[in-house]
N, C-alpha and C positions, 0 to 999 in steps of 0.2 A: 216758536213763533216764526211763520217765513219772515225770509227778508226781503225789505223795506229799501229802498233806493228813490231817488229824486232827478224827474228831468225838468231841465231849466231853461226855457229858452232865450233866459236875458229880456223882457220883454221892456220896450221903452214906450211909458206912459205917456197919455195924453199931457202936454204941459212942464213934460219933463226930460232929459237928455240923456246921450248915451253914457257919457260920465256917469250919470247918477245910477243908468239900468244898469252898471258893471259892480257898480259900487253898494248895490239893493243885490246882482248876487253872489259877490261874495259873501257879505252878512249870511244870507239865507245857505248858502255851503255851510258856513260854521253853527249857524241853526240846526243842520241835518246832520253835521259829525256831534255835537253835541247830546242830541238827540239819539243818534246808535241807527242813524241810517248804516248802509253799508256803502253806498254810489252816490254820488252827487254827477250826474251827466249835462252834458250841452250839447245843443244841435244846431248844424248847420246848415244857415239859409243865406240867399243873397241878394238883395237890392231889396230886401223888404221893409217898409218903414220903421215896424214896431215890433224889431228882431235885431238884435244886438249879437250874434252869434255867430256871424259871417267869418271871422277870421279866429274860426274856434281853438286853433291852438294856442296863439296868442292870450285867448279868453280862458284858457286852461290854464296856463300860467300863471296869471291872476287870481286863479280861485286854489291854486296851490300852494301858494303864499297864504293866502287866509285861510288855511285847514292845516292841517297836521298829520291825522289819522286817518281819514275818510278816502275809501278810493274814488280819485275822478277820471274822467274820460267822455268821448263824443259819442255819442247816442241821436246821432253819427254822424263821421268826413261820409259824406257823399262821393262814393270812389273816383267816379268819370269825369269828375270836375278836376280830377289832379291827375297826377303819376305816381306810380306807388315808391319812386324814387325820396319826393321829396316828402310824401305822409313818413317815410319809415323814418326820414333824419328828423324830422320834427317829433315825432310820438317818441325815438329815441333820448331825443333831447329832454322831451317831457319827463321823462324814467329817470334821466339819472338826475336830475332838478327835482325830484318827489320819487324816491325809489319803492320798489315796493305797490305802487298805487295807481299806476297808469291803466285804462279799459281805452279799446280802440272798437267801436262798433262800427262798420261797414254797411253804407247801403247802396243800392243798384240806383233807385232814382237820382237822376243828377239835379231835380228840384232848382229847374232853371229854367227860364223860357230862350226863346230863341235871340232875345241882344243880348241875355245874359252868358248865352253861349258863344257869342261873337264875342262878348268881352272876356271871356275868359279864351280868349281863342281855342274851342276846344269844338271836335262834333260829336256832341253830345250821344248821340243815335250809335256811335261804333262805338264811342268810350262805352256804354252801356253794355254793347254786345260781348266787350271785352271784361267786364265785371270777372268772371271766374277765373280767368287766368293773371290777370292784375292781383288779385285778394291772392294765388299762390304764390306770384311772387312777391308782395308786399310781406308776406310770410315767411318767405327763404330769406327777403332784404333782414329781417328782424332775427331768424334763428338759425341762417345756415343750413336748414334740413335739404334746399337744392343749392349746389352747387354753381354758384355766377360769377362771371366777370368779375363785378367790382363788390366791394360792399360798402356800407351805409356807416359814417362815422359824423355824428353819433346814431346808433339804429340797431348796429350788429350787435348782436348778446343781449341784447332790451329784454327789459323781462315785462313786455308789455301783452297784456290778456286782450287778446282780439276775439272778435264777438261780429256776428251776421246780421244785417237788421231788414225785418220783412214787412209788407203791408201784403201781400199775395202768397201766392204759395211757389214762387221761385225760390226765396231767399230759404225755404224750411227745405227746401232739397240739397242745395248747395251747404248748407251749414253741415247737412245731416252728412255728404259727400264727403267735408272735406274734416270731420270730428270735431264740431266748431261747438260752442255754447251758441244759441241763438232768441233774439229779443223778439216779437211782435210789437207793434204800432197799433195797438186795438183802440187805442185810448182819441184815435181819429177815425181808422179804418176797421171797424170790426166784424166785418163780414166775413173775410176767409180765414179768423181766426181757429177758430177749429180745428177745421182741415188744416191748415200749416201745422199744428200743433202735430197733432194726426202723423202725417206724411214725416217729421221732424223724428217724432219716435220712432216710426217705424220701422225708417229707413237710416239710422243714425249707425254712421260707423266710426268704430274706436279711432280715436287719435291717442299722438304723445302726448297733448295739451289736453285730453278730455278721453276718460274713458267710457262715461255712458252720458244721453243727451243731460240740456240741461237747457232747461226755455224759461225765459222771461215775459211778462206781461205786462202794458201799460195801461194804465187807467187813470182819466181825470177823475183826481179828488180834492174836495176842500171839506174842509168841516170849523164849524167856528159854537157858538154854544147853544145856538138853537138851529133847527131844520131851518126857518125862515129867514137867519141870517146868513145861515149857510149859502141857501138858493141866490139869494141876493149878490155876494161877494159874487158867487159865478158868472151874472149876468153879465159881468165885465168880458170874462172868455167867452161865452155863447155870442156876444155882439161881434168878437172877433172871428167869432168862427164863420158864421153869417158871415159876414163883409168879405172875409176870403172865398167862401165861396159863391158868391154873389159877383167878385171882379171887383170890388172897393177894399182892399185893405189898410189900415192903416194902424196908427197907434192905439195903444191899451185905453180903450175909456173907464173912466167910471163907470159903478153899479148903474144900472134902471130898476127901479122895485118889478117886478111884474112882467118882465122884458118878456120872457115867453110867451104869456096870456097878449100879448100886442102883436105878436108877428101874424100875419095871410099861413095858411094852412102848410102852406110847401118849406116855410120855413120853420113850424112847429117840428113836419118833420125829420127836416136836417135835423136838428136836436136831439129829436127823439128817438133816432138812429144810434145814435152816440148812448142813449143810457144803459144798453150793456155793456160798458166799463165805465162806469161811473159811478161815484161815490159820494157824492154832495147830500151835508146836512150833520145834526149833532155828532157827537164821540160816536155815542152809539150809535146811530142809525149809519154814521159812515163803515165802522167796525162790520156790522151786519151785512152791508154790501161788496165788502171787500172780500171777508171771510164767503159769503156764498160762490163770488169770481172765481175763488180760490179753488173753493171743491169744484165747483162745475168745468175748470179748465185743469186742474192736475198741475197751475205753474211751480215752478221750483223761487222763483222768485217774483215781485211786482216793482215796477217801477210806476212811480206816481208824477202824474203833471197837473197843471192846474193856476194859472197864472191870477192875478187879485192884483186891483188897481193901487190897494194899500200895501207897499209891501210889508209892511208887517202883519197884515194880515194872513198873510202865507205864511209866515216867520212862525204866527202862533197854530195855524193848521196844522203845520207839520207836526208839531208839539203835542198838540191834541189827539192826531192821528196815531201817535205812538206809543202815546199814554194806554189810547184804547185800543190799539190790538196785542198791549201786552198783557 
């Protein structure tokens, strides 16, 4: 059976608070070690309402304490928003607080607008440009392989698995460049999935940390015990996805039965863009969608997201998802 991983973006519901979205996922980590996930990952975003995930290492820690076995990590620190100084002391920190189980996924977009870049006093536009040489030394910070000034305590010696994360096909050259393991974002951006995948193998050079490629895939799934309550449960993320790309975002709502069938055409489809990686509806029918993702793209592994207004609705998705692809 491939493996099976979980991204989470903390999501905080309509009516409900960050507390509670920190505290809905941890439970859901310890649902997916449980369960024989392999990853539980978190992503970071910032000033967004209904996104609990901004100070992702801190939220790493939390969901460290509530697992055991399960490796966790960020999927992903958005590189340009920091310095690779102080990701490597915090990811180090993370390693030796949950040894063994730390993932560090990197991505180029700094998924910020421009106050957001003010406030983090950063300009965003060079930190980006600087993406490839920050990811080597954030690399050296962690393993020594270059040779620098200072080193990173805690950071040096981390036996943290860094990882490349792509929505285009920059991030499948770069991972391929520097022998990296590398994720896709299909499960929003599914367009140049292929081709990254593509370009990733072709061009993949051996590293110490990896000797042949190794790609990852996202897809939104949910599944619950019928197709129809499946589609349902989703309407909660399709309303969000709308509203983000529309310029209204906000918190998790509840379901709309039918949400799709009510949208103007342009928003059908936004939607409908997204359903090759997607997986919503019974055991089976999610099983079926996943396992054909599978052949059609060659991933070595899937990562699964999928947010639901009831958190245990996820709780039990995941459940059911694992049941049926074993």
């Amino acid at each position: 059976m491939i493996p099976l991983s979980v991204l989470d973006l903390i999501p905080i519901r309509e009516g409900g608070t960050v507390s509670q979205a920190y505290e809905a996922s941890g439970k859901l980590a310890k649902v997916a070690e449980d369960a024989g996930y392999k990853r539980f990952w978190v992503a970071e975003h910032h000033a967004t309402e209904g996104i609990a995930g901004g100070a992702t290492s801190v939220a790493l820690a939390h969901i460290g304490h509530c697992t055991s076995t399960i490796r966790i990590g960020a999927g992903g620190i958005m590189l340009p928003n920091h310095n690779p100084f102080v990701i490597a002391e915090q990811f180090g920190a993370l390693e030796a607080l949950f040894p063994g189980r730390i993932d560090l996924g990197l991505g180029r977009a700094p998924g910020a607008g421009g106050r957001i870049a003010q406030a983090l006093r950063k300009d965003l536009h060079a930190s980006a440009e600087a993406f490839p040489s920050d990811v080597v030394e954030l690399r050296a910070l962690l393993t020594g392989d270059i040779d620098l000034p200072i080193k990173a305590t805690p950071g040096y010696g981390a036996n943290v698995e860094m990882w490349i994360l792509g929505s285009s096909l920059f991030g499948a050259q770069l991972a391929a460049k520097l022998g990296m393991p590398y994720a896709f974002a299909s499960h929003f951006a599914p367009d140049h999935l292929d081709e990254a995948l593509r370009i990733y193998r072709e061009r993949f050079e051996p590293s110490e940390a990896l000797d042949k490629p190794h790609a990852m895939a996202a897809m939104t799934a949910i599944a619950a015990d019928s197709d129809q309550e499946a589609l349902d449960l989703a309407t909660s993320q399709d309303q969000s996805f709308i509203r983000l790309r529309t310029g209204d975002p906000g918190k998790l709502p509840p379901p709309i039965s039918g949400y799709r069938d009510s949208l103007p055409i342009t928003g059908q489809a936004m939607l409908e863009r997204m359903d090759v990686a997607r997986a919503v509806g019974s055991p089976d029918t999610v099983r079926q969608k996943i396992s054909r993702f599978v052949e059609r793209t060659g991933a070595d592994e899937i990562i699964l997201s999928g947010a639901t207004f009831d958190p245990a609705a996820r709780e039990n998705s995941l459940r059911l998802i694992k049941q049926a692809m074993a």
